[in-house]
N, C-alpha and C positions, 0 to 999 in steps of 0.2 A: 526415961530409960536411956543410956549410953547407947553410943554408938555399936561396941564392941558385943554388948549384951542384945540387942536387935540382930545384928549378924546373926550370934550365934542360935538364938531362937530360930531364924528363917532357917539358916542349917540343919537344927534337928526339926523344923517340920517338914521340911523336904524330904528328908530322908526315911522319916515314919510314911508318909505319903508312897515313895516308892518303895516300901515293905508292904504294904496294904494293898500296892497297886498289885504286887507279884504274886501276891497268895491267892487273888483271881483266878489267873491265867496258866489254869492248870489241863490246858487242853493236852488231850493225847492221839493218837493213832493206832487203830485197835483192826488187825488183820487175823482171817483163817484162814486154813489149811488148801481152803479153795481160790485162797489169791483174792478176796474181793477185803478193801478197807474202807474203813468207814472213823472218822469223828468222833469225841465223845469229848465232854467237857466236865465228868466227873470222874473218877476212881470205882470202877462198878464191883462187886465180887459175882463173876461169873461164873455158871454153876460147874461142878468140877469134870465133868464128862464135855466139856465144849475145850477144842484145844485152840487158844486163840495167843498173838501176838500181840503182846501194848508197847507200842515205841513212844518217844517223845513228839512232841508235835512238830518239832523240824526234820525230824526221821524222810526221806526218800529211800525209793528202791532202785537198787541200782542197772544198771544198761546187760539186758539179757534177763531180767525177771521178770513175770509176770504177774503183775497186780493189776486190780481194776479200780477206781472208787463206786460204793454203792454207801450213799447216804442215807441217812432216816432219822426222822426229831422220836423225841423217846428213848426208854432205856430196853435196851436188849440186844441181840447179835445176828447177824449172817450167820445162815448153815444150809449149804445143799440150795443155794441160791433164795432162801427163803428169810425174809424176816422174821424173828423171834423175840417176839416183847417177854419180858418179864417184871 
């Protein structure tokens, strides 16, 4: 195989590589009403009576707000300081 044709293979597998890598790393940031956030690493549909905020996951708050983190592995949400699996 030529030189030019090796390049250009390592190129497009790189490049598939770093698409694949990206479709991963779909972490978000998912805040409520009462200021506590928390982590999530998929796209949840949460039920419609919960009023909650999804940012990205480089998202910060900014200086004079009040948030807290409160973590938890599993799918569900803060409310009224309480975890809520669903």
């Amino acid at each position: 195989m030529p030189t030019r044709a090796k390049i250009v293979a390592l190129l497009l597998s790189g490049a598939a590589l770093l698409a694949l890598s990206s479709m991963n790393a779909s972490a978000r940031i998912v805040c409520n009403a009462d200021g506590d956030c928390w982590h999530v690493q998929e796209d949840y549909a949460y039920p419609p009576s919960v009023r909650l905020d999804v940012h990205p996951d480089t998202w910060r708050w900014g200086e004079g707000q009040h948030f807290a983190w409160k973590e938890h592995k599993g799918r569900g949400y803060w409310e009224h300081g309480e975890w809520r699996a669903f």
